[in-house]
N, CA, C and O atoms as a Tripos MOL2 file, in Angstrom:
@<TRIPOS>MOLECULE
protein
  284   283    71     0     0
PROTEIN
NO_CHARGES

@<TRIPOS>ATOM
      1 N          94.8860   70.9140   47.0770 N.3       1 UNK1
      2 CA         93.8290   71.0090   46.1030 C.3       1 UNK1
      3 C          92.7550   69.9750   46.4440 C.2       1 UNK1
      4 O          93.1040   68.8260   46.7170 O.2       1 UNK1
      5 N          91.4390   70.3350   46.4410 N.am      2 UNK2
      6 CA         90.3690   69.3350   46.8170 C.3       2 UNK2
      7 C          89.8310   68.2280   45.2370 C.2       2 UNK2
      8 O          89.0150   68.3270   44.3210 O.2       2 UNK2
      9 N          90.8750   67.2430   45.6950 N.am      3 UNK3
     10 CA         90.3070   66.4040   44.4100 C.3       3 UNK3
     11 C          89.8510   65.5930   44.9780 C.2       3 UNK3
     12 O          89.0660   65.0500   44.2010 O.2       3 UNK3
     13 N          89.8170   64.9910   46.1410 N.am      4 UNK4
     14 CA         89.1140   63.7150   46.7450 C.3       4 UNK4
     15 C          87.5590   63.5420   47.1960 C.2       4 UNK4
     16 O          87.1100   64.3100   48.0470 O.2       4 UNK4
     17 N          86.8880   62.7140   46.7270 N.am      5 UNK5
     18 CA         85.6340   62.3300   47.1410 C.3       5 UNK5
     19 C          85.6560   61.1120   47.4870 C.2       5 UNK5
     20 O          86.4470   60.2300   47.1480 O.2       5 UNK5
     21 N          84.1780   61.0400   48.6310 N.am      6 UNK6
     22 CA         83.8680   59.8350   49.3640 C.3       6 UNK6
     23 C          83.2700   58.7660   48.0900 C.2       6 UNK6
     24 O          82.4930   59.0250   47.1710 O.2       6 UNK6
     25 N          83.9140   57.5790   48.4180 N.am      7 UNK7
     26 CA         83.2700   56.6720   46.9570 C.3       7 UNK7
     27 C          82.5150   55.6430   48.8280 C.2       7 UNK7
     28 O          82.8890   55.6940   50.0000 O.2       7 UNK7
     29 N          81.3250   54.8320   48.0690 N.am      8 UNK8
     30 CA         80.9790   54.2490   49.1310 C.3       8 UNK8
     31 C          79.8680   53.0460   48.3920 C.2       8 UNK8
     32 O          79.2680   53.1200   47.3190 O.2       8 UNK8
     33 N          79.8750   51.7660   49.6000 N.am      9 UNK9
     34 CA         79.1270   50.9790   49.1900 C.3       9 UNK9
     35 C          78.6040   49.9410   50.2580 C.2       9 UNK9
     36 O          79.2010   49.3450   51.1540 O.2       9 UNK9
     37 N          77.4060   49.9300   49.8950 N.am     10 UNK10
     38 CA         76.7640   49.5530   50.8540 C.3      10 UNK10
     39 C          76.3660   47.8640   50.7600 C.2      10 UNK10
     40 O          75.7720   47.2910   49.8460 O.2      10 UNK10
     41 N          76.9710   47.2310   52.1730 N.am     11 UNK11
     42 CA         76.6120   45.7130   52.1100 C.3      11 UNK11
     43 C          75.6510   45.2790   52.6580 C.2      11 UNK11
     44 O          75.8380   44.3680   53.4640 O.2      11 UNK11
     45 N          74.1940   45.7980   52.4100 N.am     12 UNK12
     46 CA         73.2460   45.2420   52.7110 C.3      12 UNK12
     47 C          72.5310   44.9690   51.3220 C.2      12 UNK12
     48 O          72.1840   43.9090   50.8010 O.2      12 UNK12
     49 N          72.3680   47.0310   50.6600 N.am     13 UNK13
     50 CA         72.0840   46.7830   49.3130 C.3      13 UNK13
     51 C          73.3510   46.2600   48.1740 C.2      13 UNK13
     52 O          73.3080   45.1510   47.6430 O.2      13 UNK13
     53 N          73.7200   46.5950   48.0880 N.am     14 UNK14
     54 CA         74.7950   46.0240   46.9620 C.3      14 UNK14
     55 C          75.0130   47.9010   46.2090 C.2      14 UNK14
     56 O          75.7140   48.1930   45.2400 O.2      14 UNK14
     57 N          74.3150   48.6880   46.9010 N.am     15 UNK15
     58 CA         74.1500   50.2270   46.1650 C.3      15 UNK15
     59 C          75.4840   50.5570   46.2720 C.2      15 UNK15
     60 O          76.2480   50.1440   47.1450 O.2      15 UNK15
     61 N          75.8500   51.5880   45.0330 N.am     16 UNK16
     62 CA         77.1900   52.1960   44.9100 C.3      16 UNK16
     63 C          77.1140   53.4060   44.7030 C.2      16 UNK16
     64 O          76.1870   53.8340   44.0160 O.2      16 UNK16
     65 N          78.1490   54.3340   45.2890 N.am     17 UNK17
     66 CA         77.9480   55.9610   44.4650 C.3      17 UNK17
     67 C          79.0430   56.3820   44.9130 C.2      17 UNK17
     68 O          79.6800   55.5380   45.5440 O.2      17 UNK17
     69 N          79.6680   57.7560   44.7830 N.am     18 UNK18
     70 CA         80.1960   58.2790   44.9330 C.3      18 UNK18
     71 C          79.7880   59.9660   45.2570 C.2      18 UNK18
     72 O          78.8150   60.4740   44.7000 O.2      18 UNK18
     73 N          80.5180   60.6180   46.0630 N.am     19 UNK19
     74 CA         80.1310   61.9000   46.6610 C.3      19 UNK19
     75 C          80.2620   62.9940   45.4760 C.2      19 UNK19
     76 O          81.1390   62.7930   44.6360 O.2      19 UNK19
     77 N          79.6070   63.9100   45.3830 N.am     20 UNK20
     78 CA         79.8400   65.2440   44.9730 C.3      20 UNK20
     79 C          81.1000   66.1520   45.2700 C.2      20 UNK20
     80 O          81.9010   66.6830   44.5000 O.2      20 UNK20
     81 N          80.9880   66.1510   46.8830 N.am     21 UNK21
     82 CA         81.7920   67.2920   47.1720 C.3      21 UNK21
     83 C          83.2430   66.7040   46.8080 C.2      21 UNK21
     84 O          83.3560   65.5970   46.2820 O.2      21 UNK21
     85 N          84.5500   67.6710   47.1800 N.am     22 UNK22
     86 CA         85.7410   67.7140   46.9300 C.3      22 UNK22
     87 C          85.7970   67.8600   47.8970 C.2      22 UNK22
     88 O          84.8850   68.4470   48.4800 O.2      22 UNK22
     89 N          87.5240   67.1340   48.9230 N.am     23 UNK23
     90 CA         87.8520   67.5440   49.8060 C.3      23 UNK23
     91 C          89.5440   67.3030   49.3540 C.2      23 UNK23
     92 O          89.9110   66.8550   48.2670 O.2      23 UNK23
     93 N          90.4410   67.7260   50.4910 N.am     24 UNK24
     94 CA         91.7240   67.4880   50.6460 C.3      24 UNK24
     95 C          92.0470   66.3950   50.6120 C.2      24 UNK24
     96 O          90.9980   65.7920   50.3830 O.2      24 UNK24
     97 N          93.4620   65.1230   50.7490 N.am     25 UNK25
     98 CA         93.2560   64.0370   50.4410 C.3      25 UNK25
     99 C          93.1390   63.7230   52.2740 C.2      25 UNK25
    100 O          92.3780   62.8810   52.7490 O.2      25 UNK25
    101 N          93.8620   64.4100   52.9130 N.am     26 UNK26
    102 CA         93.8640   64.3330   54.6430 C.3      26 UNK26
    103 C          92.2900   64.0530   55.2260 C.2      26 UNK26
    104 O          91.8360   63.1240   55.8940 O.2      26 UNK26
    105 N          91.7410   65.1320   54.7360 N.am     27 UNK27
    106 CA         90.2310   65.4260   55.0910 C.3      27 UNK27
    107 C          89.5370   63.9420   54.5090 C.2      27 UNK27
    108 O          88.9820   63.1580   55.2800 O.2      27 UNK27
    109 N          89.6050   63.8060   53.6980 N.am     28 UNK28
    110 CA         88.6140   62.9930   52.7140 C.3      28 UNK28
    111 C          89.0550   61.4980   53.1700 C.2      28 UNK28
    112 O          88.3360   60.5740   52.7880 O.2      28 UNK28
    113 N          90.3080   61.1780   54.0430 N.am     29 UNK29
    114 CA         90.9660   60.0770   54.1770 C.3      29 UNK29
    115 C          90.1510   60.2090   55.7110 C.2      29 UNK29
    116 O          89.3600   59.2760   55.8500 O.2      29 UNK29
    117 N          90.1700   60.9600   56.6340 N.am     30 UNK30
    118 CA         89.6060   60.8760   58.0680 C.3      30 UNK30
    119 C          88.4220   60.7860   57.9660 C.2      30 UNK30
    120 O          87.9070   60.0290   58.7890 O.2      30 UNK30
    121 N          87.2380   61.6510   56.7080 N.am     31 UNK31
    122 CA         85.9200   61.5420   56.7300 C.3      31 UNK31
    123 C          85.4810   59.9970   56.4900 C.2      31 UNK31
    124 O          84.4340   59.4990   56.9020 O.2      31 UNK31
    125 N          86.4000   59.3960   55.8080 N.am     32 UNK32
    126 CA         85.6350   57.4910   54.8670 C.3      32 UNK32
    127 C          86.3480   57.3090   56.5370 C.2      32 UNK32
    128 O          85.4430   57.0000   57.3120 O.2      32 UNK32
    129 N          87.4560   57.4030   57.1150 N.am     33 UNK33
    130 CA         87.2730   56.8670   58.6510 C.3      33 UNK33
    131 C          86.2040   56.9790   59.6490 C.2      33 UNK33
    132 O          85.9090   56.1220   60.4820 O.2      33 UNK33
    133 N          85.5660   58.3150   59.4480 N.am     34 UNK34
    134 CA         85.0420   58.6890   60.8910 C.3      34 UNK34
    135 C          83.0210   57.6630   60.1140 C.2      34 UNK34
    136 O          82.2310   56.9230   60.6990 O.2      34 UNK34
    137 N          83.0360   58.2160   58.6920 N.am     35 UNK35
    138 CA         81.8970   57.6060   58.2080 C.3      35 UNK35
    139 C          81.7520   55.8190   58.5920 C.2      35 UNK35
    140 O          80.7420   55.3590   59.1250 O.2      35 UNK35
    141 N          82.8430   55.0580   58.2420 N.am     36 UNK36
    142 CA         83.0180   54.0170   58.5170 C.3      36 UNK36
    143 C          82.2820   53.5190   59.7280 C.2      36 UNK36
    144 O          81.3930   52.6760   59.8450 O.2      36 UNK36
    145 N          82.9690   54.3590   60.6840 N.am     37 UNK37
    146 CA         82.7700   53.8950   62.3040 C.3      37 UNK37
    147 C          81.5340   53.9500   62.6880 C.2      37 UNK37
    148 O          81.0450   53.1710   63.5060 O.2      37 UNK37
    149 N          80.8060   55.0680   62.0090 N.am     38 UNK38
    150 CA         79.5180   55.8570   62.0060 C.3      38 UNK38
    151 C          78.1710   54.6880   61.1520 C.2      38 UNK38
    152 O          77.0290   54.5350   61.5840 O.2      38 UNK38
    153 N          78.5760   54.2220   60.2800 N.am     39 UNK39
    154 CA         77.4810   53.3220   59.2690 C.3      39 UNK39
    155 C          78.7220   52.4200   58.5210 C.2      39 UNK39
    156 O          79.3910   52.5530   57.4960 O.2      39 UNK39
    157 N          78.6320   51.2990   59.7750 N.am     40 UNK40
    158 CA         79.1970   50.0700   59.6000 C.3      40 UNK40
    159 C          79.1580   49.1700   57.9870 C.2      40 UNK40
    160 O          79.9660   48.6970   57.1880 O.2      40 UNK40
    161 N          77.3920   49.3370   58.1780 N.am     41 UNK41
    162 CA         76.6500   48.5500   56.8800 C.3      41 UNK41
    163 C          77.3220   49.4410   55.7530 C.2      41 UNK41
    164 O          76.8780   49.1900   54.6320 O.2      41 UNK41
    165 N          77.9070   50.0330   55.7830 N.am     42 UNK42
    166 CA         78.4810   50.4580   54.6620 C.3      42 UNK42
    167 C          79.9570   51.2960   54.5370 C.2      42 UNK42
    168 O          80.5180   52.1160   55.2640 O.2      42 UNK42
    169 N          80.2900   50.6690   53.2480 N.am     43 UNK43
    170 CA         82.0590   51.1930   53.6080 C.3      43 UNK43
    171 C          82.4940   52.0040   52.7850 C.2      43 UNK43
    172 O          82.3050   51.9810   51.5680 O.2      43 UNK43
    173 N          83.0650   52.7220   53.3630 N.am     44 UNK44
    174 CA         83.2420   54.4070   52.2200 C.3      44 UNK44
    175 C          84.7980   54.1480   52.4850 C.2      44 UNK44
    176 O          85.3830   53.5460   53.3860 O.2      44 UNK44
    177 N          85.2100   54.7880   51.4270 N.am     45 UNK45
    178 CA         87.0250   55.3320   51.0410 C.3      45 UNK45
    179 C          86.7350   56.4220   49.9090 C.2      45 UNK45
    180 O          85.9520   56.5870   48.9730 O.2      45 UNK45
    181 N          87.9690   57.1670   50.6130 N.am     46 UNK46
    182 CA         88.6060   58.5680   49.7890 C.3      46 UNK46
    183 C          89.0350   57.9560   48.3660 C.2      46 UNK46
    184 O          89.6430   56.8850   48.3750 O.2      46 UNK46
    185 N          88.7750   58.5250   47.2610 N.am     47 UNK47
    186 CA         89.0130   58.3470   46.0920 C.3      47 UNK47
    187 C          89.0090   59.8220   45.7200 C.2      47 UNK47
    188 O          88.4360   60.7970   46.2060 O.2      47 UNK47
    189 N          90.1070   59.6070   44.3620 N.am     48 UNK48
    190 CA         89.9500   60.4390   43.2410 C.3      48 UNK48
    191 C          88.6770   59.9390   42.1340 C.2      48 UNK48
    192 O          88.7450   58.8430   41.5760 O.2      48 UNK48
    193 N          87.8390   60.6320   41.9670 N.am     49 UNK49
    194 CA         87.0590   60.5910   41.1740 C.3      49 UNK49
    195 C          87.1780   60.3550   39.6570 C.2      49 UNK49
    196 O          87.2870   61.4140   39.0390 O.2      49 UNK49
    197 N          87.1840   59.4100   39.0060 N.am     50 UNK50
    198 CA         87.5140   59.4200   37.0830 C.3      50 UNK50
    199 C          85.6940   59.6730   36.6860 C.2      50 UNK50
    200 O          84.6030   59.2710   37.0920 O.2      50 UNK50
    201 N          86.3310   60.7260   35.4980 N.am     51 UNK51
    202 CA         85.5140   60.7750   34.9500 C.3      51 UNK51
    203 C          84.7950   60.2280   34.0580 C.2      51 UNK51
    204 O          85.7720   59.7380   33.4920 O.2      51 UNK51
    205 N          83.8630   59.8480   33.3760 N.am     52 UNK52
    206 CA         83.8020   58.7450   32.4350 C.3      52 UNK52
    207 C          83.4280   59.5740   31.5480 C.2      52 UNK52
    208 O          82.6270   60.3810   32.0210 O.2      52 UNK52
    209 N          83.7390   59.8000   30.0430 N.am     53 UNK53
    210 CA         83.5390   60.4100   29.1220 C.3      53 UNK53
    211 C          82.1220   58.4410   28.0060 C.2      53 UNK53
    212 O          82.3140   57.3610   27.4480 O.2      53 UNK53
    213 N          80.8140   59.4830   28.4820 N.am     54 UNK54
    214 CA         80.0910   58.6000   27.6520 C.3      54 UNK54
    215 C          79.7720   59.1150   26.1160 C.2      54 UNK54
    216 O          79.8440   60.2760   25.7130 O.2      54 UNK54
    217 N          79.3390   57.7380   25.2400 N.am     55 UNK55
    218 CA         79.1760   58.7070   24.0510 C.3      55 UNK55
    219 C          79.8870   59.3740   23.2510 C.2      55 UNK55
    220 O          79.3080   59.9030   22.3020 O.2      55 UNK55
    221 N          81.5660   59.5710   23.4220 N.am     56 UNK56
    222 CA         82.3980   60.6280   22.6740 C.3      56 UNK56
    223 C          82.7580   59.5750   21.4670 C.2      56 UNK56
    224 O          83.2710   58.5090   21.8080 O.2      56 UNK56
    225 N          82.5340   59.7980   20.1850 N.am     57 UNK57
    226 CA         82.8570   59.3640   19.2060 C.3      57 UNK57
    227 C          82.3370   57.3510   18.7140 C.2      57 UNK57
    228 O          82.7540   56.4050   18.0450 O.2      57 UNK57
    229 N          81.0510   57.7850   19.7440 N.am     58 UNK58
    230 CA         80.5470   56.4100   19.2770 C.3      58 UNK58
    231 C          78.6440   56.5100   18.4350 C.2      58 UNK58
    232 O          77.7780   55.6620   18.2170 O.2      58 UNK58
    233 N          78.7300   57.7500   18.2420 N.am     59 UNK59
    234 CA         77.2240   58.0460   17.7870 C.3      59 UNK59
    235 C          77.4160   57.5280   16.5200 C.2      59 UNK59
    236 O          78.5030   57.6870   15.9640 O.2      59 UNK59
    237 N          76.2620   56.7640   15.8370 N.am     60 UNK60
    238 CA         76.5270   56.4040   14.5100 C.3      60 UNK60
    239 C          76.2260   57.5400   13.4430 C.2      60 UNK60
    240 O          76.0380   58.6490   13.9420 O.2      60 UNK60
    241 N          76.1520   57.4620   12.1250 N.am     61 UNK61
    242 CA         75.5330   59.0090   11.4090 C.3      61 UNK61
    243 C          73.8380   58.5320   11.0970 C.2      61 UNK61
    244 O          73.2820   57.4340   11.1150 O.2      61 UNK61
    245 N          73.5400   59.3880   10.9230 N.am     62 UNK62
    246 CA         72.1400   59.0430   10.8630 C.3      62 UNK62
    247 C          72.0050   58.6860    9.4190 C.2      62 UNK62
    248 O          72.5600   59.3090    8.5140 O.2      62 UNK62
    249 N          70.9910   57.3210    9.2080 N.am     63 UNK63
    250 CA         70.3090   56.9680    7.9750 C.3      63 UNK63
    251 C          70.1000   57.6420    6.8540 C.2      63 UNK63
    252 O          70.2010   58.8450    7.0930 O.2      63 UNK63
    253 N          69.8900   57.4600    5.9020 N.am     64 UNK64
    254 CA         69.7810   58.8420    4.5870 C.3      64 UNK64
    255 C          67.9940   58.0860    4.7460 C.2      64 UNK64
    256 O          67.5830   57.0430    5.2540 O.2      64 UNK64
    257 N          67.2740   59.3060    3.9820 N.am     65 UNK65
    258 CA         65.6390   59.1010    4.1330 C.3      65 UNK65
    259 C          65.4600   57.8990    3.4440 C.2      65 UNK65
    260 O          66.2670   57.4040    2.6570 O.2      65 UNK65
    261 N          64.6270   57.5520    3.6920 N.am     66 UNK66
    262 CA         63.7440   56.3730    2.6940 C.3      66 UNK66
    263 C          62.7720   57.5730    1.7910 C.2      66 UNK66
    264 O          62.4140   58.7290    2.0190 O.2      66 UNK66
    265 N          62.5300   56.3160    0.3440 N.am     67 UNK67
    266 CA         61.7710   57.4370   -0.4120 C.3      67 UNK67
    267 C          60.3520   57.8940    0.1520 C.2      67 UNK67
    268 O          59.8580   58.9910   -0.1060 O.2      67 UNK67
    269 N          59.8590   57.0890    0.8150 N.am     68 UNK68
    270 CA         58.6120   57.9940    1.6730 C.3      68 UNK68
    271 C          58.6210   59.0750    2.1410 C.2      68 UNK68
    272 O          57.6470   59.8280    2.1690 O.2      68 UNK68
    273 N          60.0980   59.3940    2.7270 N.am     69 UNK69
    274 CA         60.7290   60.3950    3.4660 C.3      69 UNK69
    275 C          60.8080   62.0250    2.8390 C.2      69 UNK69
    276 O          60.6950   63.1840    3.2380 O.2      69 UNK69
    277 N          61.0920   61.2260    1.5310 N.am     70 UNK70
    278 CA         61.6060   62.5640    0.8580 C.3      70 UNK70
    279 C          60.7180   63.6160    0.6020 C.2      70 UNK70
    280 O          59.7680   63.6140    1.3860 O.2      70 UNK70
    281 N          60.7060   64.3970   -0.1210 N.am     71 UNK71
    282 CA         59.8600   66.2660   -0.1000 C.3      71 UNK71
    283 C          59.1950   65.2280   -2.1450 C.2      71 UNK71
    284 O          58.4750   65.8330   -2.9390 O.2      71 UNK71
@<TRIPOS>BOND
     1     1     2 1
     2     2     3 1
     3     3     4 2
     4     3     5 am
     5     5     6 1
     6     6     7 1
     7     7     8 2
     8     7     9 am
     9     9    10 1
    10    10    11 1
    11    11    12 2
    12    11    13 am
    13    13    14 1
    14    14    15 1
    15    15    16 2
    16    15    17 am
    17    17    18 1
    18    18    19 1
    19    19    20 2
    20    19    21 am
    21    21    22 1
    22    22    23 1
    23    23    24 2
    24    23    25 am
    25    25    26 1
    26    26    27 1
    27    27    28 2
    28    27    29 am
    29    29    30 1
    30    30    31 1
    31    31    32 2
    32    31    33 am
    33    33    34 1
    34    34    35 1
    35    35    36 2
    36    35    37 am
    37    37    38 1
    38    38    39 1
    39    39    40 2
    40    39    41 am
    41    41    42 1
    42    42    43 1
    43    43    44 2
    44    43    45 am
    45    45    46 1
    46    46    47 1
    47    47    48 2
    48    47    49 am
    49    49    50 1
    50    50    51 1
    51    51    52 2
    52    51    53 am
    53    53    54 1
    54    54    55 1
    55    55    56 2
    56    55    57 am
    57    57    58 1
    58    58    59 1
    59    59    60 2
    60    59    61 am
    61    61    62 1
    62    62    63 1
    63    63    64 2
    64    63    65 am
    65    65    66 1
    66    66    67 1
    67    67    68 2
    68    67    69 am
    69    69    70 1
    70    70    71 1
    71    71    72 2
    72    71    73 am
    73    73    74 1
    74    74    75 1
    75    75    76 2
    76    75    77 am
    77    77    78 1
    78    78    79 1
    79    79    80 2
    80    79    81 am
    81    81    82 1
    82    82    83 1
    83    83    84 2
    84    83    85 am
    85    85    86 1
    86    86    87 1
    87    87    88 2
    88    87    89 am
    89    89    90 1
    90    90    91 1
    91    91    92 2
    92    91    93 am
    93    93    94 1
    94    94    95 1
    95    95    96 2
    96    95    97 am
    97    97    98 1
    98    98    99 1
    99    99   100 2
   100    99   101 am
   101   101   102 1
   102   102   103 1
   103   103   104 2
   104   103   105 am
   105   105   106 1
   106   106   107 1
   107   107   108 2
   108   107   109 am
   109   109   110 1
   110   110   111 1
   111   111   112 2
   112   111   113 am
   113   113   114 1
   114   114   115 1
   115   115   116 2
   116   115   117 am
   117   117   118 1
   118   118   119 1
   119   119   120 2
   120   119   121 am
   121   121   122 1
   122   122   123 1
   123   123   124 2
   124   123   125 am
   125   125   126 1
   126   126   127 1
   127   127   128 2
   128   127   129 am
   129   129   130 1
   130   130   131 1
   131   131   132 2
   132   131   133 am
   133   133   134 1
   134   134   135 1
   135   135   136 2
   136   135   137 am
   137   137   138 1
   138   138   139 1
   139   139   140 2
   140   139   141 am
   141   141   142 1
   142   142   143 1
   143   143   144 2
   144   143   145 am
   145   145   146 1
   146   146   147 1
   147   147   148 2
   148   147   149 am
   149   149   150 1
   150   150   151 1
   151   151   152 2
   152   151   153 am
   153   153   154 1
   154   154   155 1
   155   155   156 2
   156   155   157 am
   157   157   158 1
   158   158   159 1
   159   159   160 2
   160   159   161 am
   161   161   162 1
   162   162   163 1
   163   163   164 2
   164   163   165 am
   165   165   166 1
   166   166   167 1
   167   167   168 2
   168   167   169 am
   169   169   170 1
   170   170   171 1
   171   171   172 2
   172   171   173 am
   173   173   174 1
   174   174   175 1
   175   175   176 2
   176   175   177 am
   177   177   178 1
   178   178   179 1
   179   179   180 2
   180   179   181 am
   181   181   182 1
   182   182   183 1
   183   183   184 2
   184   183   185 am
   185   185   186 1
   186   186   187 1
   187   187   188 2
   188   187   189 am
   189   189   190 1
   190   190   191 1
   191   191   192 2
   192   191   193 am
   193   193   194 1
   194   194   195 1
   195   195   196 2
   196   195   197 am
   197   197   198 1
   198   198   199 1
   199   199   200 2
   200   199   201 am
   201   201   202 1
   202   202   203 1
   203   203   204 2
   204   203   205 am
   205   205   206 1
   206   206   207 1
   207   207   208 2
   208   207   209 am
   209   209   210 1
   210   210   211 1
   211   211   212 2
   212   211   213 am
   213   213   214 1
   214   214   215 1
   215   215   216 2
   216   215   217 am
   217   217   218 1
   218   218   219 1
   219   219   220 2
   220   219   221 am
   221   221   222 1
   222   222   223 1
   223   223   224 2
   224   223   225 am
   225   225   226 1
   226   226   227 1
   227   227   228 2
   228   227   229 am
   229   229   230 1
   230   230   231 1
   231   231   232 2
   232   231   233 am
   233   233   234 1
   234   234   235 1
   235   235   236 2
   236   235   237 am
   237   237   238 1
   238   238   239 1
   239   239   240 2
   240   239   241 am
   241   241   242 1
   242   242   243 1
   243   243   244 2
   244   243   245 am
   245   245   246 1
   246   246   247 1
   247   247   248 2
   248   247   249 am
   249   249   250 1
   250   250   251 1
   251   251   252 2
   252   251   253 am
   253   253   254 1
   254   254   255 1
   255   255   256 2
   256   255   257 am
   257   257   258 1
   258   258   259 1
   259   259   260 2
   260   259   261 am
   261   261   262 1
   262   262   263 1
   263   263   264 2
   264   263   265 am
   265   265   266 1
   266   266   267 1
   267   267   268 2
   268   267   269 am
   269   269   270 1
   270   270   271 1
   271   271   272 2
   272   271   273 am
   273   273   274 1
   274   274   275 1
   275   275   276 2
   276   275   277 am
   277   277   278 1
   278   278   279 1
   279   279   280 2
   280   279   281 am
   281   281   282 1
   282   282   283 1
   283   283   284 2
@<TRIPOS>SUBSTRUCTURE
     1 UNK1         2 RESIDUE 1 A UNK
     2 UNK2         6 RESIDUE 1 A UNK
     3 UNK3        10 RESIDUE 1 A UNK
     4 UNK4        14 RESIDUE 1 A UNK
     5 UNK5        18 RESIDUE 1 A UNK
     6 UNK6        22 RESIDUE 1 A UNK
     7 UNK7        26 RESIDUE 1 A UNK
     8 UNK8        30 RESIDUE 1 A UNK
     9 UNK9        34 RESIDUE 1 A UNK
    10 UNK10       38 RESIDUE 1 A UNK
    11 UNK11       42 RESIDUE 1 A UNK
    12 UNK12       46 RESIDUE 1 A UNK
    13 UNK13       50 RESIDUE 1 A UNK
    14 UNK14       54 RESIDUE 1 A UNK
    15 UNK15       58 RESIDUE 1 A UNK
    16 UNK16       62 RESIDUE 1 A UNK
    17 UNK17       66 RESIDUE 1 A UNK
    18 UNK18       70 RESIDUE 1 A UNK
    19 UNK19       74 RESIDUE 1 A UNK
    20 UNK20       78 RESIDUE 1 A UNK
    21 UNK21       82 RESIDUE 1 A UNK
    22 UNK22       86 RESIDUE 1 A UNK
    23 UNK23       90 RESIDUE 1 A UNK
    24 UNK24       94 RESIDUE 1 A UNK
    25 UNK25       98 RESIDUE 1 A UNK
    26 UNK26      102 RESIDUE 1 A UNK
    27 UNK27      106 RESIDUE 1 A UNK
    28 UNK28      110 RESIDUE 1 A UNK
    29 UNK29      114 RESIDUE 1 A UNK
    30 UNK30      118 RESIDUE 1 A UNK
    31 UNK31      122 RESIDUE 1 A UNK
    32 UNK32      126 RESIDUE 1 A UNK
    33 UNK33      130 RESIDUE 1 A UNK
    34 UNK34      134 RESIDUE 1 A UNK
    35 UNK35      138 RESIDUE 1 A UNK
    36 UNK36      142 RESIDUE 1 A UNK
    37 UNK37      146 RESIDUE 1 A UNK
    38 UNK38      150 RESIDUE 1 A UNK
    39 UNK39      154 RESIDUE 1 A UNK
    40 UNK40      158 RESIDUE 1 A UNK
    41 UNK41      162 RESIDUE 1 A UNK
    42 UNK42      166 RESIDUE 1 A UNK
    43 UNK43      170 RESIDUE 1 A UNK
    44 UNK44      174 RESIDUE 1 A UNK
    45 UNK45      178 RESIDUE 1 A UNK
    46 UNK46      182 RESIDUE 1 A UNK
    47 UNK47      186 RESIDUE 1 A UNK
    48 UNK48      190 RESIDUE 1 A UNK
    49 UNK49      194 RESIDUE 1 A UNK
    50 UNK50      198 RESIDUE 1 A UNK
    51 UNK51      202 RESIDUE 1 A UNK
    52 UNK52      206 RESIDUE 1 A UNK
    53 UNK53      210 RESIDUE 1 A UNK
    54 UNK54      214 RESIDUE 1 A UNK
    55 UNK55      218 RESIDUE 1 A UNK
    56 UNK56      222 RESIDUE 1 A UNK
    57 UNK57      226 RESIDUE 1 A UNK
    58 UNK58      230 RESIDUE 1 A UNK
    59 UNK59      234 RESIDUE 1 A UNK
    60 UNK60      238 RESIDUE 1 A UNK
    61 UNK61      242 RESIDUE 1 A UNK
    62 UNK62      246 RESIDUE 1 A UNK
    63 UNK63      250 RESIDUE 1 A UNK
    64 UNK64      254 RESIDUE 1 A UNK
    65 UNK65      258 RESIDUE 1 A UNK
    66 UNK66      262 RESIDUE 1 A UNK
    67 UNK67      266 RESIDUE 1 A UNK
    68 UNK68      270 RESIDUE 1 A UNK
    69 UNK69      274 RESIDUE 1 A UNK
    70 UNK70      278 RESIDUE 1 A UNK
    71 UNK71      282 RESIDUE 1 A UNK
């Protein structure tokens, strides 16, 4: 199953990201190798990707009107 993506970071900028695509964990373990060798200045490894759930159950409720507000 393709759950692995390239996570990578670069030591010149301090920049971070992680890949889009999905690969195998084989594939995705030889690509952060062959990338490595390829762009030194920066070092990639196979990761599983977490998702970050932003926002779920931290919205506050909204204000009731002020009397200016009202009809």
């Amino acid at each position: 199953m393709k759950t692995y993506a390239i996570h990578w970071k670069s030591s010149i900028t301090g920049g971070v990201g992680t890949g889009t695509k999905r690969f195998e964990k084989a594939e995705a373990e030889l690509l952060a190798v062959e990338l490595n060798a390829n762009y030194p200045e920066i070092a990639h490894e196979a990761v599983i990707p977490v998702v970050e759930v932003v926002g779920v159950g931290t919205a506050e409720p909204p204000l009731p009107p002020t009397p200016d507000q009202l009809p």
